[in-house]
C-alpha positions in Angstrom: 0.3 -10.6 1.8 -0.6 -8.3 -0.6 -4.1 -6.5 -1.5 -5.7 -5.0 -3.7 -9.2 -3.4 -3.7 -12.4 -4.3 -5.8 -13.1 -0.9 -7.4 -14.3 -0.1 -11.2 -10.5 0.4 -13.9 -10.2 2.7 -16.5 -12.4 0.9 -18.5 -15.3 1.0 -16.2 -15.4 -2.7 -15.4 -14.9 -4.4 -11.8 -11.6 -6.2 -11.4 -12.0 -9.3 -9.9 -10.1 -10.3 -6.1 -8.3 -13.8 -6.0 -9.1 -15.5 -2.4 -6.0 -14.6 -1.2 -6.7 -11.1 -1.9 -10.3 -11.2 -0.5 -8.5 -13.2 2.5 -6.1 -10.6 3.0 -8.2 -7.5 3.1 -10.6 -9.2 5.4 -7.9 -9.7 7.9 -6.1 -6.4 7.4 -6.4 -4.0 10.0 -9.2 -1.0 10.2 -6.7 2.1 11.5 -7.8 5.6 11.2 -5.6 7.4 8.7 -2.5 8.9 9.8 -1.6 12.3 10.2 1.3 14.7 10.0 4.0 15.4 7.5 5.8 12.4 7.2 2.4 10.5 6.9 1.9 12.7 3.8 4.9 12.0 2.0 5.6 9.4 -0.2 6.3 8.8 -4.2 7.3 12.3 -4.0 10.2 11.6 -1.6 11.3 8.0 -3.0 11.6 9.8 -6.5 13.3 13.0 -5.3 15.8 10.8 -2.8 16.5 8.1 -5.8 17.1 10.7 -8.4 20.8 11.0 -6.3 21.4 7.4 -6.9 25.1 6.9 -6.8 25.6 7.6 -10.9 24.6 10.8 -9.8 26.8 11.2 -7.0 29.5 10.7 -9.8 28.0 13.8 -11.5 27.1 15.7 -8.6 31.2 14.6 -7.2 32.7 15.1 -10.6 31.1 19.1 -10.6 32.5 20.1 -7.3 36.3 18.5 -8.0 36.4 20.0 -10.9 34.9 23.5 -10.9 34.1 24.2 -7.0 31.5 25.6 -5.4 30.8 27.7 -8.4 28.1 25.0 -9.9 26.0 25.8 -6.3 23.7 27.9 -8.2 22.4 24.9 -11.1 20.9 22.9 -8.0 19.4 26.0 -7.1 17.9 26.7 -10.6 17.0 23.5 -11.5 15.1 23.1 -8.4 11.7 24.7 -9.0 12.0 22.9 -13.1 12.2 19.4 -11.1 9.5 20.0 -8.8 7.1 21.1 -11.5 7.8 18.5 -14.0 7.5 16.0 -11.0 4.4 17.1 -9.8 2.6 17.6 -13.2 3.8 13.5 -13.6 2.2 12.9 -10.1 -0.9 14.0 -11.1 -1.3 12.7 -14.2 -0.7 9.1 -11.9 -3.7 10.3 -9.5 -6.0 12.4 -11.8 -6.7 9.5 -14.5 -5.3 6.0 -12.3 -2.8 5.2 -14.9 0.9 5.9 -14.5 2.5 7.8 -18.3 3.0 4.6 -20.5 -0.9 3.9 -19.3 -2.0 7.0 -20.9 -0.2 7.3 -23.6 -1.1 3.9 -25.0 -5.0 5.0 -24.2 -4.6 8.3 -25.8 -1.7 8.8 -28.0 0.4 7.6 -30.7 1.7 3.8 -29.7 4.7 3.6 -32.1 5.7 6.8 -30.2 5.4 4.7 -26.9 7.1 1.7 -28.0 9.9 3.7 -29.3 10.2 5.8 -25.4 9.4 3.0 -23.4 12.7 0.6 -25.5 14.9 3.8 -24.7 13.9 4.0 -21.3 14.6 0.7 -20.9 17.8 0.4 -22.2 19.1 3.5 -20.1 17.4 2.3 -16.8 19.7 -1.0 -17.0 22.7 0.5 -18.0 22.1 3.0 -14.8 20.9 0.4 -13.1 24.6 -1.8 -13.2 26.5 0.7 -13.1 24.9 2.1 -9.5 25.4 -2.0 -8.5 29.0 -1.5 -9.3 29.5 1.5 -7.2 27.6 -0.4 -4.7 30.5 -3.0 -4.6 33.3 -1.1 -5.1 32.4 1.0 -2.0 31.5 -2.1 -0.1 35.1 -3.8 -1.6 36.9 0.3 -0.1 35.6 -0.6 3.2 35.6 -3.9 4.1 38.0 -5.4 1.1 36.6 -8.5 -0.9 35.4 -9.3 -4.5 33.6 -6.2 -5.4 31.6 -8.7 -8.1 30.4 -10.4 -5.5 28.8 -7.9 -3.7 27.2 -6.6 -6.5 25.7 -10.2 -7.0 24.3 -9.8 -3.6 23.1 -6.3 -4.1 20.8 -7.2 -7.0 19.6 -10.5 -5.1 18.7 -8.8 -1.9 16.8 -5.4 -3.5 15.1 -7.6 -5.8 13.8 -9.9 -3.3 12.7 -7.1 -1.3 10.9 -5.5 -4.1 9.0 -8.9 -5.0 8.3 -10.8 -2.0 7.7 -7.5 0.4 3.9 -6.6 1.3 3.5 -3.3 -0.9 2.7 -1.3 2.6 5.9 -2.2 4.7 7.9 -1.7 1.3 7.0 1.6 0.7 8.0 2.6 4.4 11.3 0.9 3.8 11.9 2.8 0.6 10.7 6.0 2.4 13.5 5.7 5.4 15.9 4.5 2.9 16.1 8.1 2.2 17.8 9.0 5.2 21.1 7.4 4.1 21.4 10.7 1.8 22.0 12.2 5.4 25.7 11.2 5.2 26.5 13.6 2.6 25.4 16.3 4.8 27.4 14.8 7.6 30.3 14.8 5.4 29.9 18.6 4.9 29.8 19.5 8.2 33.0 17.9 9.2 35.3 19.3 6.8 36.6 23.1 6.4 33.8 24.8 4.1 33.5 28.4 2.6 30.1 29.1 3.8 30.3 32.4 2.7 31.9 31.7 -0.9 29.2 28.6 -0.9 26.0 31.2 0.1 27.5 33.6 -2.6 28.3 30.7 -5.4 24.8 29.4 -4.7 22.2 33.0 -4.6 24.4 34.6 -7.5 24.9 32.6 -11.0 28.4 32.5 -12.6 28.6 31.0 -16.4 31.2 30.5 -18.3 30.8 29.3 -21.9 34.6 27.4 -21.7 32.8 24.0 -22.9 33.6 22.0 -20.7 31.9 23.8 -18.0 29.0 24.6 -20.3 29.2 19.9 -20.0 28.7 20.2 -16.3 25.9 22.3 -16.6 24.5 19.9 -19.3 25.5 16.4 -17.0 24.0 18.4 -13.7 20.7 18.9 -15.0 20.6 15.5 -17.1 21.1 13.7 -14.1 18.7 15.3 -12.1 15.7 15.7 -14.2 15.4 12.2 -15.7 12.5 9.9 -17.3 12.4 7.1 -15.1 11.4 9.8 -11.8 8.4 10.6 -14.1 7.2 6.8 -14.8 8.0 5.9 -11.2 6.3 8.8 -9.2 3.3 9.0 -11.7 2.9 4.8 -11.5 3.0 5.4 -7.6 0.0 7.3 -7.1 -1.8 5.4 -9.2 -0.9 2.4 -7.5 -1.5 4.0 -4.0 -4.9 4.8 -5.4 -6.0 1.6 -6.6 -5.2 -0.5 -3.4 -6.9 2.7 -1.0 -10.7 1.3 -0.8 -11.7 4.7 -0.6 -9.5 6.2 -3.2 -10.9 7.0 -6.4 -8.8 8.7 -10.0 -9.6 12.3 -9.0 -11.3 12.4 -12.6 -13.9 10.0 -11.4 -14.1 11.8 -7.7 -13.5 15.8 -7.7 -14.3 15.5 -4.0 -11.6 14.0 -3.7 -8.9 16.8 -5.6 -8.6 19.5 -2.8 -6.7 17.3 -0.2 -4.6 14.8 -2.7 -3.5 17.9 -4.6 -2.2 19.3 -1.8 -0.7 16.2 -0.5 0.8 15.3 -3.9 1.8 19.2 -3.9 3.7 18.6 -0.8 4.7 15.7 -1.4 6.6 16.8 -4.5 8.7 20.0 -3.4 9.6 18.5 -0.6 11.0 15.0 -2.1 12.8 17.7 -4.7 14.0 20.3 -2.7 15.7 17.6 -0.4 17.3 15.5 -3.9 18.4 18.9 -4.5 19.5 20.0 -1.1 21.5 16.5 -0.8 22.9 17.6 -4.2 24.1 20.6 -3.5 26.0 19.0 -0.4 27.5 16.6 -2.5 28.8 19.4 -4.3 30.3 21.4 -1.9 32.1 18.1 0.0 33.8 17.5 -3.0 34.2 21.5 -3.8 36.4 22.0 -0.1 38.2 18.9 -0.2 39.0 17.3 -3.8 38.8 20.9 -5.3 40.7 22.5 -2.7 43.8 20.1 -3.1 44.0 19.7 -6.8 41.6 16.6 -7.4 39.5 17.4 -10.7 38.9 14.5 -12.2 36.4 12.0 -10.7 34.7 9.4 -13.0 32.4 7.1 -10.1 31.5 7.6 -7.3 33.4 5.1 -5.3 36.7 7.2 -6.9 34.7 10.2 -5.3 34.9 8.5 -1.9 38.5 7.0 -2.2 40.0 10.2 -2.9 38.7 11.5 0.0 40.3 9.7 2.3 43.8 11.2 2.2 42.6 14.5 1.8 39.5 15.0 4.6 40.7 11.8 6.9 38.6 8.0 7.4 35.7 9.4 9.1 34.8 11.3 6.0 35.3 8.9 3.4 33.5 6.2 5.6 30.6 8.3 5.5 30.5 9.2 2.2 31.3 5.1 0.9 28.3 4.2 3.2 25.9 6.3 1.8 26.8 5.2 -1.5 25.6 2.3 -0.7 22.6 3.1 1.6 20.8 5.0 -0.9 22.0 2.3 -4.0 19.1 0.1 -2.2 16.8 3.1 -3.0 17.8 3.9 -6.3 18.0 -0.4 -7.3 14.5 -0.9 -6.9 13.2 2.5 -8.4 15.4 1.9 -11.6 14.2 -1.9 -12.2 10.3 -0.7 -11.1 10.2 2.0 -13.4 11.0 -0.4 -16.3 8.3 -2.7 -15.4 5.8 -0.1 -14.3 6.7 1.7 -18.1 6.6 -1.8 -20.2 3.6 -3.4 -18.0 1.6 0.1 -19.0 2.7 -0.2 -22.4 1.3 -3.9 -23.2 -1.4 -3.5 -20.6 -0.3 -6.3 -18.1 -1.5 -6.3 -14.7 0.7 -3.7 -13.0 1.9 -2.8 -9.7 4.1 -3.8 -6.4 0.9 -4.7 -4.3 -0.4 -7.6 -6.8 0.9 -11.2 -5.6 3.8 -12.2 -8.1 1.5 -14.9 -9.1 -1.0 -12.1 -10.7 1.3 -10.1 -12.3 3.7 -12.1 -13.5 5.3 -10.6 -16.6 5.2 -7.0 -14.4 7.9 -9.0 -11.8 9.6 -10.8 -14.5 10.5 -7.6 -15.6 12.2 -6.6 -12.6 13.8 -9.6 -12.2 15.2 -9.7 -15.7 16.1 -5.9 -15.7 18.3 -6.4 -12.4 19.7 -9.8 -14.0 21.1 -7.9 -16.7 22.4 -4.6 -14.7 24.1 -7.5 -12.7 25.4 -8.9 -16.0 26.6 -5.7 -17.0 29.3 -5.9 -14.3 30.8 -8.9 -15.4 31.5 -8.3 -19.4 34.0 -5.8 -19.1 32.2 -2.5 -19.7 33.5 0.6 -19.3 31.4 1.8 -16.6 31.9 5.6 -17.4 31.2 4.8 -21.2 28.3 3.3 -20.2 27.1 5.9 -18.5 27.7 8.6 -21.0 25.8 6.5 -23.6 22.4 6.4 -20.7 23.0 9.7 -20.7 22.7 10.5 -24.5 19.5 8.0 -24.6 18.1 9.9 -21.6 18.4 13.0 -23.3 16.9 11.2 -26.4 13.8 10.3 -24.2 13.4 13.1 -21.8 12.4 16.2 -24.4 9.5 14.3 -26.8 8.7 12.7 -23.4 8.3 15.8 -21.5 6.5 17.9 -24.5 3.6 14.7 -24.9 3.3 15.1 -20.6 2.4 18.8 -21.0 0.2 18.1 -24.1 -1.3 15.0 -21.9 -1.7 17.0 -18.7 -3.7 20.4 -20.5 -6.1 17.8 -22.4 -9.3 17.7 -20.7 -9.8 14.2 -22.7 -7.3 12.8 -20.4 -7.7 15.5 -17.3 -11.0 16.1 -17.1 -11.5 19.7 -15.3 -8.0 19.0 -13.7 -5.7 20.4 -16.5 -2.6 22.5 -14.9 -3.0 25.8 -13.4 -1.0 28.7 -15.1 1.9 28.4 -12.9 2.4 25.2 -12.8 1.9 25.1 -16.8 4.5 27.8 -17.2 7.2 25.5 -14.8 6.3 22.3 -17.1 7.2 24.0 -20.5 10.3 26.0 -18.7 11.8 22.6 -17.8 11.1 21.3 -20.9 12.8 24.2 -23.0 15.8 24.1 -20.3 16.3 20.0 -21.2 16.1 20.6 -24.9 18.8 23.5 -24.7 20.8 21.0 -22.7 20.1 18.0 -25.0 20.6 20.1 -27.9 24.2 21.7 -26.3 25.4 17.6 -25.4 25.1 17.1 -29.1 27.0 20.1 -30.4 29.7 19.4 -27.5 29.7 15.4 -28.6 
């Protein structure tokens, strides 16, 4: 069942337990805390692992084919702009208690957050089917079948999970999910790689300005900096802070700051360097193999994995179908959250994946509705690539006025208190944000 704890909001006020809730908490048990690394991490590594959902195994596929290992170095670059912009979104979540949408709506313009919160929307559905129908087109490469009926079952099962699962045991299962990204570093390590010409590719940048290598560049970092990784992680800790007793926004309990700042810290450049990491293997798979024999086109990532069969043998393409589909049950759940974490902050519902459905009711229709229509998407005869390209665009739309109100937001002492953004990590912000709007501003002069 789950809990949430009595403990003053935003607004000062005490929120109110049902009996269920005051049941719960009475019988839940009084452990000591946990320690150790993998205690430590969470919304970090859930954002960082569903940022390669299986659209972005596309991406990340479509790069290697086509150009080699010589896009190693972009996962390399964009690494340290990720892990910044992530970790400034993380601690807007735990500084104030509210995820982005929350404090925008309390702080800034709300026509601005009506207009980003309807974009994000729309992209997180569209991303959302189409990772379901790579989900059942790798299912329907394995096993054979209606591919349409496993996507069905896809959206049934991970929204089941995400509604009826007590928030605790969820967050575990969304934490181990991660490991299915494993398989792309098994499928590296069983075919013929360049590790020199990879190591070289990766430590020493090579650009071209041919255009449509300049559109990798652009597609590579798109997918991997994204908006809905800055709703979901920055909804997260404030969620994990409201249902800890103890917890308090660190605004409201500076005591607090030393130890979540370092945890969120952690936290963060771990969860990115192992998206990125993952990424980069992803890369290099498809770099030795589709590359290597001729292969340079790849639209989904199911194509990714079929054409790899002939080429680097059934063990290899097994792999790489199944973690398709391992880390799809990550990325399912993140997508449709995000959207109701994002539209629940916006109108001020009762948030968050430890209230009873019952209690927030609108925040679970959301999810429902969202994964309703990504399932619909799937059956209207969309061009799943087109599809993409246009969540892509309206991603890019998003990301840059979203990214310059976050650094605005997270140097305001109205909203941070004494926790604005060291130098460093103010400097990382506004780097990532100049890098998106070159990219942003490069897809529409390459349109």
């Amino acid at each position: 069942m789950r809990r949430r704890p009595d403990h003053p909001t935003r607004h000062g006020h005490p929120m109110r337990r049902t009996l269920a809730e005051r049941i719960a908490l009475h019988r839940a048990p009084r452990t000591p805390p946990r320690r150790g690394i993998w205690a430590l991490l969470g919304p970090g590594l859930i954002t960082g692992a569903s940022d390669d959902d299986p659209s972005g195994i596309a991406t990340y596929s479509q790069a290697g084919a086509q150009f080699g290992t010589s896009m190693c170095w972009v996962m390399l670059f964009t690494f340290p702009l990720m892990a910044g912009i992530q970790e400034i979104s993380a601690r807007i979540g735990r500084v104030t208690g509210q995820g982005i949408a929350g404090n925008i709506r309390s702080h800034y313009s709300k026509a601005l957050l009506r207009v980003i919160v309807a974009l994000l929307l729309v992209a997180n559905i569209i991303n959302l089917g189409a990772d379901l129908g790579a989900m059942g087109d790798a299912v329907k490469l394995l096993i054979g079948g209606p591919g349409q009926l496993y996507v069905v079952g896809f959206g049934i099962f991970c929204t089941a999970l995400e509604v009826f699962s007590r928030y605790e045991r969820y967050v575990v299962l969304l934490k181990w999910s991660s490991a299915f990204l494993l398989a792309y570093v098994a499928t590296a390590m069983v075919v013929r790689v360049p590790w020199g010409r990879v190591a070289l590719d990766t430590l020493i940048p090579t650009f071209s300005l041919r255009t449509d290598y300049v559109v990798a560049i652009v597609a590579v970092l798109g997918t991997t900096i994204t908006p809905y990784c800055f709703f979901w992680q920055s909804s997260q800790e404030a969620e994990d802070e409201r249902i800890d007793p103890q917890a308090r926004p660190l605004r409201d309990a500076p005591n607090q700051a030393p130890a979540q700042i370092g945890r969120i810290r952690l936290d963060t450049w771990v969860g990115m360097g192992y998206s990125n990491l993952i990424s980069l293997f992803i890369i290099i798979t498809t770099a030795a193999t589709l590359h290597a024999h001729g292969v340079t086109e790849i639209q989904t990532s199911a194509q990714a994995a079929e054409a790899l069969r002939p080429i680097a043998g059934p063990v290899t393409f097994v792999v790489f179908a199944a973690g398709i589909i391992g880390i799809g049950l990550l990325a399912i759940p993140v997508l449709a959250g995000s959207c109701a974490y994002a539209l629940g902050e916006a109108l001020d519902w009762p948030t968050g994946l430890s209230r009873l459905p019952l209690d927030a009711r609108a925040f679970y229709g959301t999810i429902v509705v969202s994964t309703v229509i990504g399932i619909g998407i799937n059956f209207i005869g969309l061009d799943p690539v087109r599809a993409l390209f246009w969540a892509a665009v309206i991603n890019g739309v998003v990301a840059v006025p979203l990214m310059v109100v976050m650094m605005i937001m997270a140097m305001s002492p109205k909203v941070m208190g004494q926790f604005t953004l060291p130098r460093g990590l103010w400097a990382l912000g506004w780097g990532c944000t100049l890098a998106m709007a070159a990219a942003v501003g490069i897809m529409f002069v390459t349109w």
